[in-house]
NUNUMI-722949 format. One record per atom (N, C-alpha, C): residue in one letter; atom name; x, y, z. Coordinates in Angstrom, 3 decimals. Example, Ala and Ser with C-alpha at 12.3 -4.5 7.8 and 13.67 -1.06 7.14 Angstrom:
# residues 2
<pt r="A" a="N" u="13.190" v="-5.690" w="7.800"/>
<pt r="A" a="CA" u="12.300" v="-4.500" w="7.800"/>
<pt r="A" a="C" u="13.200" v="-3.300" w="7.800"/>
<pt r="S" a="N" u="12.850" v="-2.250" w="7.080"/>
<pt r="S" a="CA" u="13.670" v="-1.060" w="7.140"/>
<pt r="S" a="C" u="12.900" v="0.030" w="7.870"/>
***
This chain:
# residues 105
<pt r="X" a="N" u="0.833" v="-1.198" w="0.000"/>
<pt r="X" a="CA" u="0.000" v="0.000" w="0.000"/>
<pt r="X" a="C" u="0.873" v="1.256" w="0.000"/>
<pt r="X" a="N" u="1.866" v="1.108" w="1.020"/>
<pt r="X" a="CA" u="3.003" v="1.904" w="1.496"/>
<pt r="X" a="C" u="3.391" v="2.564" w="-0.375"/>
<pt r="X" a="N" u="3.857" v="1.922" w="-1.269"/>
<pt r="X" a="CA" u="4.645" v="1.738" w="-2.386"/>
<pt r="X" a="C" u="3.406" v="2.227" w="-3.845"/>
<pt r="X" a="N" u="2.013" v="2.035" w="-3.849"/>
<pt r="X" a="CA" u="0.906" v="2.539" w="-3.832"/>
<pt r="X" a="C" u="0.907" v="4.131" w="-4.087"/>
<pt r="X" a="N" u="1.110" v="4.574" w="-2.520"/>
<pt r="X" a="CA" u="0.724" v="5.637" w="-2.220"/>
<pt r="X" a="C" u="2.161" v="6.612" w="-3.122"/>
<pt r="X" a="N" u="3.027" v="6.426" w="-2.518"/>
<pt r="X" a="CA" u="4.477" v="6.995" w="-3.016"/>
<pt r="X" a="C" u="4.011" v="7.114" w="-4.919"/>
<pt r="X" a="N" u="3.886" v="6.290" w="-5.298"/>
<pt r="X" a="CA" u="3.940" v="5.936" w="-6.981"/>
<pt r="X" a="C" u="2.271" v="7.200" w="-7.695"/>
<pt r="X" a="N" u="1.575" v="7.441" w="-6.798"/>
<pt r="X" a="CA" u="0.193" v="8.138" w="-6.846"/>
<pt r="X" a="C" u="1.191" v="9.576" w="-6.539"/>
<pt r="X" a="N" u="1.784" v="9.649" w="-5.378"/>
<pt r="X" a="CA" u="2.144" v="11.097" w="-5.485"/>
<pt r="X" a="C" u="3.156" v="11.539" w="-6.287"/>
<pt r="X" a="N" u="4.060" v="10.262" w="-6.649"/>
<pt r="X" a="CA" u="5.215" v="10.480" w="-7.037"/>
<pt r="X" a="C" u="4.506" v="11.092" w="-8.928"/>
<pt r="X" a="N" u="3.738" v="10.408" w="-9.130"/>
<pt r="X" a="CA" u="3.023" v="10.973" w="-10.498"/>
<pt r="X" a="C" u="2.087" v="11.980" w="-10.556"/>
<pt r="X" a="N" u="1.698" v="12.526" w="-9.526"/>
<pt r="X" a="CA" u="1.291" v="13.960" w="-9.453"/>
<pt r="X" a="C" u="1.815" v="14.865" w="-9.611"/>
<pt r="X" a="N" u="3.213" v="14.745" w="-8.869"/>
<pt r="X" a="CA" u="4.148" v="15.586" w="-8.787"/>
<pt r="X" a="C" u="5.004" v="15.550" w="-10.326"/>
<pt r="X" a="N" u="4.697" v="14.766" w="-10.931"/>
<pt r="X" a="CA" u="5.731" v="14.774" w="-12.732"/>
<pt r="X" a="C" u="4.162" v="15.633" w="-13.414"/>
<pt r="X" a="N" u="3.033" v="15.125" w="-12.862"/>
<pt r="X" a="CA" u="2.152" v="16.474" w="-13.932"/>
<pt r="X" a="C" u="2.044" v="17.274" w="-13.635"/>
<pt r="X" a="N" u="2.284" v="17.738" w="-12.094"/>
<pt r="X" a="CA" u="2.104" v="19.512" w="-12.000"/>
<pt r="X" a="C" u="3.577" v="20.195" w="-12.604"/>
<pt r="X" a="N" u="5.035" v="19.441" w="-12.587"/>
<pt r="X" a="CA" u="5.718" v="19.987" w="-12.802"/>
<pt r="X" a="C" u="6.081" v="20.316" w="-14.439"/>
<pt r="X" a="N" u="4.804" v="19.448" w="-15.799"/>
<pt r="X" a="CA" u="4.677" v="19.587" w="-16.945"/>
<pt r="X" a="C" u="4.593" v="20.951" w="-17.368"/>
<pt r="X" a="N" u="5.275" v="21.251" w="-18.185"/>
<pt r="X" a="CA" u="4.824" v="22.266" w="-19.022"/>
<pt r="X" a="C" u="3.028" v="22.549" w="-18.981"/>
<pt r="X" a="N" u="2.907" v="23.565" w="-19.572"/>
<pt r="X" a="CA" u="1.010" v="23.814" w="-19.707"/>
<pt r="X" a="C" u="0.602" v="22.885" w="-21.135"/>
<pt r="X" a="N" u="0.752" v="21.800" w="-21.789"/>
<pt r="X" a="CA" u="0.783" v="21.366" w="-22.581"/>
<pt r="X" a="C" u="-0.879" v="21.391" w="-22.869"/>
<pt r="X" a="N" u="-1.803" v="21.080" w="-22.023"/>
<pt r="X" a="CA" u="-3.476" v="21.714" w="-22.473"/>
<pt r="X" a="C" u="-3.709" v="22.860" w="-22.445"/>
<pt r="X" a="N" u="-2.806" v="23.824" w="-22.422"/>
<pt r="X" a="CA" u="-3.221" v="25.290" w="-22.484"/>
<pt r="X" a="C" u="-2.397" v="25.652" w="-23.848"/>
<pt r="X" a="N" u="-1.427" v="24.563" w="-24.596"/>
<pt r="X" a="CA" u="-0.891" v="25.315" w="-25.607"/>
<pt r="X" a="C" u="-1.396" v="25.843" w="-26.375"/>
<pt r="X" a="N" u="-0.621" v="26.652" w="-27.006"/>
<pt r="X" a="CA" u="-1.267" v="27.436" w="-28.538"/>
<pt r="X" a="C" u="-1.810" v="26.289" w="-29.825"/>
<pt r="X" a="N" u="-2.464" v="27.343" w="-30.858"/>
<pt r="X" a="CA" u="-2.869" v="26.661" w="-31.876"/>
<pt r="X" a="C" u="-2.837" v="26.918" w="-33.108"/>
<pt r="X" a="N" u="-2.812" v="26.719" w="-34.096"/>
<pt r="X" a="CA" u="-2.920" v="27.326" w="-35.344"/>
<pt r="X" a="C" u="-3.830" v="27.725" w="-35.558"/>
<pt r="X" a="N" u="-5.236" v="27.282" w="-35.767"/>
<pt r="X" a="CA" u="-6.493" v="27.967" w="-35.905"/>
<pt r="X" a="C" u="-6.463" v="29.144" w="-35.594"/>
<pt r="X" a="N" u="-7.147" v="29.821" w="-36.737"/>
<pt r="X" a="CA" u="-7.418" v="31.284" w="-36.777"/>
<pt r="X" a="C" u="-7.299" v="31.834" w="-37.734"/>
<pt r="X" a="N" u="-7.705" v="33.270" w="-37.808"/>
<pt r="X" a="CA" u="-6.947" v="34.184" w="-38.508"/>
<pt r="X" a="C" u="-5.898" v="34.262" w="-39.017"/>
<pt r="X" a="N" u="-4.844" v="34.259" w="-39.880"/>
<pt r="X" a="CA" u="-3.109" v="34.766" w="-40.277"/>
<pt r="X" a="C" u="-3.262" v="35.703" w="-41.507"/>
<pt r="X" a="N" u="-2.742" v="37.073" w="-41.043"/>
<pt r="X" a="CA" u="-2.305" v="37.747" w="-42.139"/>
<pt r="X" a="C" u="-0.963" v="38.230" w="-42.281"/>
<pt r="X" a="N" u="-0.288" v="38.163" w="-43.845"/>
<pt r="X" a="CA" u="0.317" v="38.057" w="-44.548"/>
<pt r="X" a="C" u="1.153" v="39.796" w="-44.435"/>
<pt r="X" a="N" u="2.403" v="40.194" w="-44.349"/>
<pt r="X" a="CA" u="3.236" v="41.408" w="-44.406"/>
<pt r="X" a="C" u="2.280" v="42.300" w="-45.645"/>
<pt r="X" a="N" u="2.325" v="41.742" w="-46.506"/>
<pt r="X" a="CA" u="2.039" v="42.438" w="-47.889"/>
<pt r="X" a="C" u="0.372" v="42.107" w="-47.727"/>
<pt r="X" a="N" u="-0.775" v="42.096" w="-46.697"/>
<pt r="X" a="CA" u="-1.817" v="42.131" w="-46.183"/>
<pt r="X" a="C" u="-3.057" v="40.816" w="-47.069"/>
<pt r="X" a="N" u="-2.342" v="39.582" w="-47.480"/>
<pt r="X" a="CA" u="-2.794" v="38.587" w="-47.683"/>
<pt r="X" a="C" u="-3.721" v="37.981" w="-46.352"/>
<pt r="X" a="N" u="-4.742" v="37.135" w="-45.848"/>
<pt r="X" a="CA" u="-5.342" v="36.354" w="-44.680"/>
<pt r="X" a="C" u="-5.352" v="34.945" w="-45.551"/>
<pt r="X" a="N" u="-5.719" v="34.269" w="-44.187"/>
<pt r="X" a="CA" u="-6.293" v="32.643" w="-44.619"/>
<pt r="X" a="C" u="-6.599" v="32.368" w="-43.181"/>
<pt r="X" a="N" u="-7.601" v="31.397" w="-43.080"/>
<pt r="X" a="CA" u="-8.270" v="31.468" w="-41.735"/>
<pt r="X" a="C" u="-7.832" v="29.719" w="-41.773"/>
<pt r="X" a="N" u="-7.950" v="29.199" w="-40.664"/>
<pt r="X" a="CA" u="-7.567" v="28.070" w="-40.579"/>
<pt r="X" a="C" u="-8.845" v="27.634" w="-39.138"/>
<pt r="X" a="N" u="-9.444" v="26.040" w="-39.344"/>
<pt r="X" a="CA" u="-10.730" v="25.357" w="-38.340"/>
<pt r="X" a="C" u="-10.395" v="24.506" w="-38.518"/>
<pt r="X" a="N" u="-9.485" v="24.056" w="-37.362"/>
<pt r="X" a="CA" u="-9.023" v="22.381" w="-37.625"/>
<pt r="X" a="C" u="-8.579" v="22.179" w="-39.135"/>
<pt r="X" a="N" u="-9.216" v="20.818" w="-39.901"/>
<pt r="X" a="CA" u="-8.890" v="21.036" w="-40.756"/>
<pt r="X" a="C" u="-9.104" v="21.405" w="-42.089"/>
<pt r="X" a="N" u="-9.855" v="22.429" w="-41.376"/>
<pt r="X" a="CA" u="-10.233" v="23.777" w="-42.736"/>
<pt r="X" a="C" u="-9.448" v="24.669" w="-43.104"/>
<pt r="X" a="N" u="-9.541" v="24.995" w="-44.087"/>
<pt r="X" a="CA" u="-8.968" v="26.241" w="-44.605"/>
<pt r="X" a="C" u="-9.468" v="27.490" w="-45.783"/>
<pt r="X" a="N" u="-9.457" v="28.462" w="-45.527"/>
<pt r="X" a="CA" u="-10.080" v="29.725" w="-46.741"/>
<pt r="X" a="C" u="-8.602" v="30.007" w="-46.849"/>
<pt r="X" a="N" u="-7.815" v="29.948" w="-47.793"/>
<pt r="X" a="CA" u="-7.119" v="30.329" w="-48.699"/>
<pt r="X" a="C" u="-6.528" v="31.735" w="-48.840"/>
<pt r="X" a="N" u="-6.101" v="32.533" w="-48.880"/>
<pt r="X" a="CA" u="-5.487" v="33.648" w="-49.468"/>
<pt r="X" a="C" u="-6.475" v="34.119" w="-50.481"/>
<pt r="X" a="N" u="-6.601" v="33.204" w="-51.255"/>
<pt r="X" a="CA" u="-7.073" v="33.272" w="-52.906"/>
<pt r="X" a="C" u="-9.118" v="33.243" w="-52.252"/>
<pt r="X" a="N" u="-9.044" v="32.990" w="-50.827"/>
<pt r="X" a="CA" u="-10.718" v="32.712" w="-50.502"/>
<pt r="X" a="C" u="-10.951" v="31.542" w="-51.500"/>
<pt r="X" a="N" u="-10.702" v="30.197" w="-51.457"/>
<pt r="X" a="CA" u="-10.536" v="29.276" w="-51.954"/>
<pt r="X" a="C" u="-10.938" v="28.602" w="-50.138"/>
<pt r="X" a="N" u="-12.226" v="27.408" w="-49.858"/>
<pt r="X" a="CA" u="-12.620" v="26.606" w="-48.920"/>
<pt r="X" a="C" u="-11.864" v="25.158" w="-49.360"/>
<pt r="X" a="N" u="-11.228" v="24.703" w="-48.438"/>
<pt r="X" a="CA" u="-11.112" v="23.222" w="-48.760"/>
<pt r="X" a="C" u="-10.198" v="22.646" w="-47.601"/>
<pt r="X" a="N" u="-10.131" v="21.411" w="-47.425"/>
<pt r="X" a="CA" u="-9.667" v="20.319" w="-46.139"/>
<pt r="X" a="C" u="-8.047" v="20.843" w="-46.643"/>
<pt r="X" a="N" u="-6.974" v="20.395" w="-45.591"/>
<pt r="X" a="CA" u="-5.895" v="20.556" w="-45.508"/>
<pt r="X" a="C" u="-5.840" v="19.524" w="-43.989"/>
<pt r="X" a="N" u="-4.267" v="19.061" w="-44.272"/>
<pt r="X" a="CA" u="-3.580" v="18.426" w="-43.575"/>
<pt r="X" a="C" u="-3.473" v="19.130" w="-42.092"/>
<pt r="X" a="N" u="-4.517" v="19.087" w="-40.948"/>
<pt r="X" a="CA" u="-4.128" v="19.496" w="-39.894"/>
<pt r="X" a="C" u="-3.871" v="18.834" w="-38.650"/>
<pt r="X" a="N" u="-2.741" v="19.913" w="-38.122"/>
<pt r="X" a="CA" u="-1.894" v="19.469" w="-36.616"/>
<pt r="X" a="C" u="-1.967" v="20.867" w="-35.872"/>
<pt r="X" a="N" u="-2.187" v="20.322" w="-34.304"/>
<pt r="X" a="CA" u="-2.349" v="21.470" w="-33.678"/>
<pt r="X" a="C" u="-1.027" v="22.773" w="-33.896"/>
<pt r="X" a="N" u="0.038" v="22.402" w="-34.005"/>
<pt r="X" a="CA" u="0.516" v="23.166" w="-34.421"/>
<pt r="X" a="C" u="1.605" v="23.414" w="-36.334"/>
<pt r="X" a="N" u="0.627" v="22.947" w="-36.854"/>
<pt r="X" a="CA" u="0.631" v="22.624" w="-37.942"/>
<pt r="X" a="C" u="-0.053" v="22.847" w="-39.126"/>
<pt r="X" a="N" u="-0.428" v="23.078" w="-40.369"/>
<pt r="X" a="CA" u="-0.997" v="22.533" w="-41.460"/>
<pt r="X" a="C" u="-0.617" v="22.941" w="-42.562"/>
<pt r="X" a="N" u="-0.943" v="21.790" w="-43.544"/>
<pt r="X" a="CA" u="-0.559" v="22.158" w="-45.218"/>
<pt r="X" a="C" u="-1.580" v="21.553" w="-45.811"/>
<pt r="X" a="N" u="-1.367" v="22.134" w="-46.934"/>
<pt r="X" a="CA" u="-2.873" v="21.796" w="-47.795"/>
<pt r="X" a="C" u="-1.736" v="22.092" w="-49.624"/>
<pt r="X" a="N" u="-2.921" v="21.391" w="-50.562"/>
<pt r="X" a="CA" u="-2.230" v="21.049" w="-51.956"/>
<pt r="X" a="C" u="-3.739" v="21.876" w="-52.936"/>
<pt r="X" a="N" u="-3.884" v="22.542" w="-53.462"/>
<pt r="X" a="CA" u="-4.747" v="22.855" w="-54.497"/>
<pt r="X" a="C" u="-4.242" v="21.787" w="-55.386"/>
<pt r="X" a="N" u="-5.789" v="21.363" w="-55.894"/>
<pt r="X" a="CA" u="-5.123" v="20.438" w="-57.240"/>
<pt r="X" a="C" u="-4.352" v="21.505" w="-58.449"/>
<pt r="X" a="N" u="-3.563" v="20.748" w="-58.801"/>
<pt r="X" a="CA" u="-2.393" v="21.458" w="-59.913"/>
<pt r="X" a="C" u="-1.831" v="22.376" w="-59.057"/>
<pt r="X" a="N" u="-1.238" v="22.763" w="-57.825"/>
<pt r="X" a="CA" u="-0.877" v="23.552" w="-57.250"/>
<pt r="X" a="C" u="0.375" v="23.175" w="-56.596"/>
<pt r="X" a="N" u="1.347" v="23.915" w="-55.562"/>
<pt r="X" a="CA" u="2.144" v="23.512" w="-55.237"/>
<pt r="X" a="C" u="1.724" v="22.632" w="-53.463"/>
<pt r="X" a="N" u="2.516" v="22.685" w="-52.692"/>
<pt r="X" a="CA" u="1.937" v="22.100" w="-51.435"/>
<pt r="X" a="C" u="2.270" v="23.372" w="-50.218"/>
<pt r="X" a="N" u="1.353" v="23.625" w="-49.888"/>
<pt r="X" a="CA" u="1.711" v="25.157" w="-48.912"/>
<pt r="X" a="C" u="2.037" v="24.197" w="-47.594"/>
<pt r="X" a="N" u="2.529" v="24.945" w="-46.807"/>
<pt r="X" a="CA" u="2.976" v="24.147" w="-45.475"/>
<pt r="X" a="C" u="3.192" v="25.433" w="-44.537"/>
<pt r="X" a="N" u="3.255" v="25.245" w="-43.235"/>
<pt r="X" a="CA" u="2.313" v="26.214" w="-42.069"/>
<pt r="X" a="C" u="2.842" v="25.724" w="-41.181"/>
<pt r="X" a="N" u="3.836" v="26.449" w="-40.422"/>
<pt r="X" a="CA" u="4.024" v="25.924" w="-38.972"/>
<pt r="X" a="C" u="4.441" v="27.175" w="-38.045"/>
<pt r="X" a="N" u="3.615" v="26.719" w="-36.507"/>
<pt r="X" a="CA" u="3.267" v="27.469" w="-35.409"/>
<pt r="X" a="C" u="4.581" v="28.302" w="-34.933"/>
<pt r="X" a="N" u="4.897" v="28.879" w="-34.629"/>
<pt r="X" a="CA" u="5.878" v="29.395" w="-33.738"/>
<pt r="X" a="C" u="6.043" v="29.963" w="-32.561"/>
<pt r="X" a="N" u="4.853" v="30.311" w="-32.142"/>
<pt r="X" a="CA" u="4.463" v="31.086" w="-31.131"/>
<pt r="X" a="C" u="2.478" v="31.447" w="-31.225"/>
<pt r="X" a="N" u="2.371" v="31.971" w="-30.512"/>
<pt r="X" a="CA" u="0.853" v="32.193" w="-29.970"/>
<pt r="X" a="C" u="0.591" v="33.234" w="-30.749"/>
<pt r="X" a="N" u="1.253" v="34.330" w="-31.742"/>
<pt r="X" a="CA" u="1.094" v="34.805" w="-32.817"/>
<pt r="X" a="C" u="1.719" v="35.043" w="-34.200"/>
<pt r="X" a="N" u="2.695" v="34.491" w="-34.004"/>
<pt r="X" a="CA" u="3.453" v="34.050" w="-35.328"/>
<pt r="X" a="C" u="3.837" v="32.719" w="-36.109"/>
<pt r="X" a="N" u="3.356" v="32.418" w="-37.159"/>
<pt r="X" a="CA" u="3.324" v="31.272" w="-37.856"/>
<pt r="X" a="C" u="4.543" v="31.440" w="-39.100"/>
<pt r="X" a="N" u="5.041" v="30.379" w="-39.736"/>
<pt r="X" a="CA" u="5.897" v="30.552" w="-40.833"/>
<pt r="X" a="C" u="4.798" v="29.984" w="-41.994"/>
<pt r="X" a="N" u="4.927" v="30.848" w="-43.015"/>
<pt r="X" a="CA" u="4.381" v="29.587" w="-43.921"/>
<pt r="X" a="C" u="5.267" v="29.729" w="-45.125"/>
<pt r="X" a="N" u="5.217" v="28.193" w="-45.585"/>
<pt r="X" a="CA" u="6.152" v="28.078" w="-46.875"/>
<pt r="X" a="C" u="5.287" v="27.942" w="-48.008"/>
<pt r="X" a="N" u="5.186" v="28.724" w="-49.303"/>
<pt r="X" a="CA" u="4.434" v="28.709" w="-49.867"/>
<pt r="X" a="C" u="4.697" v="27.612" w="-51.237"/>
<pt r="X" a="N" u="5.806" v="27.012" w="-51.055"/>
<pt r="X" a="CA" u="6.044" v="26.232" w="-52.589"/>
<pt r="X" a="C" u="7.241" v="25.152" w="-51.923"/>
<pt r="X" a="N" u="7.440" v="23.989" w="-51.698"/>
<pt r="X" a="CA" u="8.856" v="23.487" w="-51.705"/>
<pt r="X" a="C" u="10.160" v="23.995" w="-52.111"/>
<pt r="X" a="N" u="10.859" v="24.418" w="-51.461"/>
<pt r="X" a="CA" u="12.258" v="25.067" w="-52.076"/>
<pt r="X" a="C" u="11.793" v="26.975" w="-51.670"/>
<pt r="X" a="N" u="10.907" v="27.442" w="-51.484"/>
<pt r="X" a="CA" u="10.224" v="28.907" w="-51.491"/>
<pt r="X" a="C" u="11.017" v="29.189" w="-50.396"/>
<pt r="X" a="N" u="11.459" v="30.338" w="-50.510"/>
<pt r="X" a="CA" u="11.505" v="31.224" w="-49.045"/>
<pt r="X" a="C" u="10.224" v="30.812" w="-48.046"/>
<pt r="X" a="N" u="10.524" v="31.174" w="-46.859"/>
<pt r="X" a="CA" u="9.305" v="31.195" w="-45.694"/>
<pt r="X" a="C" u="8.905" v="32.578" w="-45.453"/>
<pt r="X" a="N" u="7.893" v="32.333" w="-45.103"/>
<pt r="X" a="CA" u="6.698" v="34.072" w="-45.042"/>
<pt r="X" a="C" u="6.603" v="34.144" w="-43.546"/>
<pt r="X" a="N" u="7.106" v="35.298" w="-43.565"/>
<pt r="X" a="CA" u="6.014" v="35.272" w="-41.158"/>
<pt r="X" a="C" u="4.856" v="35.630" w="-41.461"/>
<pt r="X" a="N" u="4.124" v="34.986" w="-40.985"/>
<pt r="X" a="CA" u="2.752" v="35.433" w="-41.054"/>
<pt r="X" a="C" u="1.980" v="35.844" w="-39.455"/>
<pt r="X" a="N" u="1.461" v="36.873" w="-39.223"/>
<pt r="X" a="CA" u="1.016" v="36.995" w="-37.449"/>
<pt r="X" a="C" u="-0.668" v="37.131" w="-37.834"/>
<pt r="X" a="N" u="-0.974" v="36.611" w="-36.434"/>
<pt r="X" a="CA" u="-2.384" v="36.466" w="-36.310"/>
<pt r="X" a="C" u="-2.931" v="37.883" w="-36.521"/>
<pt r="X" a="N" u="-3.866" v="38.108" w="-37.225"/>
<pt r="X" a="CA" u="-4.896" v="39.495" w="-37.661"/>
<pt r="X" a="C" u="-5.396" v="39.799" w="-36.377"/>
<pt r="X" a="N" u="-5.542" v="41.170" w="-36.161"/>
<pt r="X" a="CA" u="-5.955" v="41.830" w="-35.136"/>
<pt r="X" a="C" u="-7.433" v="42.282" w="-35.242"/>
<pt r="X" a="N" u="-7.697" v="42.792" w="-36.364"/>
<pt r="X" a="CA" u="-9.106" v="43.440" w="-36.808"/>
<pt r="X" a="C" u="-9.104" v="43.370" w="-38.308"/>
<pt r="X" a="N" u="-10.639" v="43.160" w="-38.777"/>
<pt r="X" a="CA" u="-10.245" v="42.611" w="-40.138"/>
<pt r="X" a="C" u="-10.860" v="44.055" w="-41.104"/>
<pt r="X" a="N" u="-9.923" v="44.435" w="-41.840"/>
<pt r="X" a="CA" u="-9.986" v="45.864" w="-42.292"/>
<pt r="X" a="C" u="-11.254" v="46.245" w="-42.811"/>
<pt r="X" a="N" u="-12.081" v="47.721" w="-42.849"/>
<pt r="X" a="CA" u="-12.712" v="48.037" w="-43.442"/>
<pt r="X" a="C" u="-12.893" v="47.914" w="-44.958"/>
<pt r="X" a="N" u="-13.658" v="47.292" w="-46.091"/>
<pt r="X" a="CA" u="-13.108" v="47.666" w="-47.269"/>
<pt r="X" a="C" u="-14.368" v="48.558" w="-47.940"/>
***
């Protein structure tokens, strides 16, 4: 029982001392683009740049998606408002930060 008890606290004490790993960040959301491009990301949804709807490959801190005849875009988290995205294999990477307010047009 003795050995029980020890092994119950002894594993309490390894999850309080975890990182916040259920409070992490996510990709979902909003991301707009330097040169004022968006694409919204819902699990694994996506609206496009181009406002193009369609499924994409998603991870919580993750996703890529392929237009048919297109290249393969790829998306990864960096922080709680900055994402990289690569827009072509071999492409430079884009910072992209989460949209604040979505402009008047």
């Amino acid at each position: 029982m003795r050995g029980l008890v020890f092994a119950v606290a002894a594993f309490c004490i390894v999850l309080i001392g975890l990182p916040g790993t259920g409070r992490a960040d996510a990709i979902d959301g909003r991301w707009c683009s330097p040169d004022n491009r968006d694409l919204v990301i819902r699990g694994p949804d996506i609206v496009t740049p181009e406002g193009v709807a369609m499924k994409g490959d998603y991870d919580r801190h993750g996703f890529r998606y392929q237009k048919p005849g297109g290249p393969l875009v790829e998306m990864i988290l960096q922080g709680e408002t900055t994402m990289n995205l690569r827009p072509a294999p071999g492409q430079p990477i884009e910072t992209w930060k989460r949209c604040t307010a979505k402009p008047v047009s």
